[in-house]
C-alpha positions in Angstrom: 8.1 33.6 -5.9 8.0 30.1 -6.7 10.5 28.7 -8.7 9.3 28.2 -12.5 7.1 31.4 -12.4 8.3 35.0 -12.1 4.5 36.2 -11.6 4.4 37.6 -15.5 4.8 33.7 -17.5 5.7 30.3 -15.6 7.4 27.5 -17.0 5.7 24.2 -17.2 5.4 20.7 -18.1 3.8 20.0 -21.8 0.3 19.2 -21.4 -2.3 17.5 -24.5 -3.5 20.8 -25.1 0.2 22.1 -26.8 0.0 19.9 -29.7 -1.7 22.9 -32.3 0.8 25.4 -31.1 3.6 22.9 -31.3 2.3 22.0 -34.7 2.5 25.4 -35.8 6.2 26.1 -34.6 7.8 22.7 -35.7 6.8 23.2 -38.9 7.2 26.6 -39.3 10.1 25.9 -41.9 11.7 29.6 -41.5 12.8 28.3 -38.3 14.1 24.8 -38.9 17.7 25.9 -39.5 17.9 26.9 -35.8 17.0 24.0 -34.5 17.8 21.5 -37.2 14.9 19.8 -38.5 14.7 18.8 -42.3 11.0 17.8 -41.9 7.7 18.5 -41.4 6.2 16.6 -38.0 2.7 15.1 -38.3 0.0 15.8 -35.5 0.1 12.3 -34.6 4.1 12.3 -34.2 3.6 15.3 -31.7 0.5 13.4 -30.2 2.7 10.7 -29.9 5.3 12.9 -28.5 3.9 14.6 -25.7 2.1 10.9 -24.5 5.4 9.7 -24.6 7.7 12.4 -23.5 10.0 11.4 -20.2 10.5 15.1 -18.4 13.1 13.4 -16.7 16.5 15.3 -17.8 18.7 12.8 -15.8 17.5 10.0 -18.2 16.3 11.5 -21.5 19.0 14.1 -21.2 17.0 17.2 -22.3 14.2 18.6 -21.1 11.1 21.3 -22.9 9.5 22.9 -20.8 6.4 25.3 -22.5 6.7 29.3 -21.6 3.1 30.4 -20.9 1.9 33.8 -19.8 0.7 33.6 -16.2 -2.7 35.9 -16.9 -4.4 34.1 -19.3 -1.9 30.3 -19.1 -1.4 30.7 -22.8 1.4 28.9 -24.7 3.8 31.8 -25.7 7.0 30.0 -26.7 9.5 26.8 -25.2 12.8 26.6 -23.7 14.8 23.5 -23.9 17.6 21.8 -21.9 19.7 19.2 -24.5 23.1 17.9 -23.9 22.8 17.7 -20.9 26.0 16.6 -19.2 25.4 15.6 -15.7 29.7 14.5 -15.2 30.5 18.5 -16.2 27.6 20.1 -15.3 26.3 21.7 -17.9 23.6 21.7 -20.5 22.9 23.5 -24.1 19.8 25.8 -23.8 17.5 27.0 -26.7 14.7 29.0 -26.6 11.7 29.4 -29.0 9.5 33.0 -28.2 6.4 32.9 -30.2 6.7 36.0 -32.9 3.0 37.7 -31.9 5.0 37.9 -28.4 8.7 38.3 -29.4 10.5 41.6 -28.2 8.0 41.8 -24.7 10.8 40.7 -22.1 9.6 37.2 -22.3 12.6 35.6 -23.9 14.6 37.3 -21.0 12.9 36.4 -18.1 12.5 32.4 -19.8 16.2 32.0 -19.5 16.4 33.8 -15.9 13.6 31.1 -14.5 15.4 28.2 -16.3 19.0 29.3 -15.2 17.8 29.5 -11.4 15.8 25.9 -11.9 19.5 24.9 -13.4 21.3 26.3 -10.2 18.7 25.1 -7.2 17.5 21.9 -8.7 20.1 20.3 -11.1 23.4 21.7 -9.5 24.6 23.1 -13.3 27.7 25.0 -13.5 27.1 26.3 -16.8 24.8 26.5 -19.8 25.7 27.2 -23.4 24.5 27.5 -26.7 25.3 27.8 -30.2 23.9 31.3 -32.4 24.0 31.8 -36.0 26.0 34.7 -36.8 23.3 36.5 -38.4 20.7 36.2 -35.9 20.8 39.5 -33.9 17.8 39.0 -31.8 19.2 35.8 -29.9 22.7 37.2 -29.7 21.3 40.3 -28.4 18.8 38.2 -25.9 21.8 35.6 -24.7 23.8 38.6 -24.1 21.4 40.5 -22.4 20.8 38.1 -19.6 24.7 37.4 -18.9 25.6 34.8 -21.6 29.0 35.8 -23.2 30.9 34.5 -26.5 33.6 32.1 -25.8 34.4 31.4 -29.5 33.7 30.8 -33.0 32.4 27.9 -35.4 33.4 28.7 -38.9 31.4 27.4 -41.9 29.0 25.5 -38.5 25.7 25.8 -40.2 24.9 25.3 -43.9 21.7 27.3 -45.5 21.0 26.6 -48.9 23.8 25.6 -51.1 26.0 28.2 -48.5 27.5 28.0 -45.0 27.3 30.5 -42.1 29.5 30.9 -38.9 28.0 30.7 -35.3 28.6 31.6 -32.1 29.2 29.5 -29.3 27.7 31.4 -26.0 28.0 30.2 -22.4 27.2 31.5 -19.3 28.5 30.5 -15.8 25.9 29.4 -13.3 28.2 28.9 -10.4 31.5 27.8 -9.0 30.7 24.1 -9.2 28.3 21.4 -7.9 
């Protein structure tokens, strides 16, 4: 089994070809509270973005790679390293399934290839993330692959004219590096 595939999807570098489907999820505006964007991207700016985009984690300090489906290569969803802290070891992770293929497994076994390219080839001790309150499927899929709450973020992320808690989630990759 090589590293960034499990035989079922692989993990990958973004190619030209991603810009529609990246087009479609960065502006898909139900999900710009999860990851923070307050505007639409243009198909140039993701053009522009994927020319442009060092995959190098130790300088750009974050990393996407695209989750594809191994059978037919097609672009199911992303998973993204940010934060990354190469003093302590450890890196915020998010995760973006596509919804035709949400609830198939994929989300799960994303985060197990990503967590063992964190452990052989970046030497993380940890990864973490932050989950709204109210989103049950990502609680439910951090939790399911070992990621545990280690506290709570009152009033963390604002929706409308209203704020919501969070979750802060980490899981422990190994005993150091």
């Amino acid at each position: 089994m090589q590293l960034l595939c499990d035989g079922v999807i692989s993990l990958r570098a973004l190619e030209p070809g991603d810009v529609d489907i990246l087009y479609r999820w960065e502006n898909d505006t139900e999900l710009w509270e999860v990851g923070l964007t307050i505007a639409p991207f243009s198909r140039q700016q993701l053009v522009d973005y994927i020319e442009n985009y060092d995959g190098n984690i130790f300088t750009a300090r974050q990393l996407r790679l695209m989750v594809s489906l191994d059978s037919t290569r097609e672009a199911i969803g992303t998973v993204d390293l940010y934060d990354y802290d190469p003093v302590n070891c450890r890196s915020a992770i998010g995760i973006l399934i596509d919804s035709a293929f949400a609830r198939c497994g994929y989300g799960a076994a994303a985060l197990r290839l990503m967590e063992r390219y964190c452990c052989s080839r970046l030497g993380l001790h940890q990864l973490y993330c932050v989950v709204p309150e109210d989103n049950v499927a990502s609680r439910a899929l951090f939790s399911s692959v070992g990621y545990t709450i280690s506290g709570r973020l009152r009033s963390w992320l604002r929706r409308n004219s209203s704020y919501r808690d969070a979750y802060i989630y980490q899981r422990m990759l190994q005993a150091g590096c």
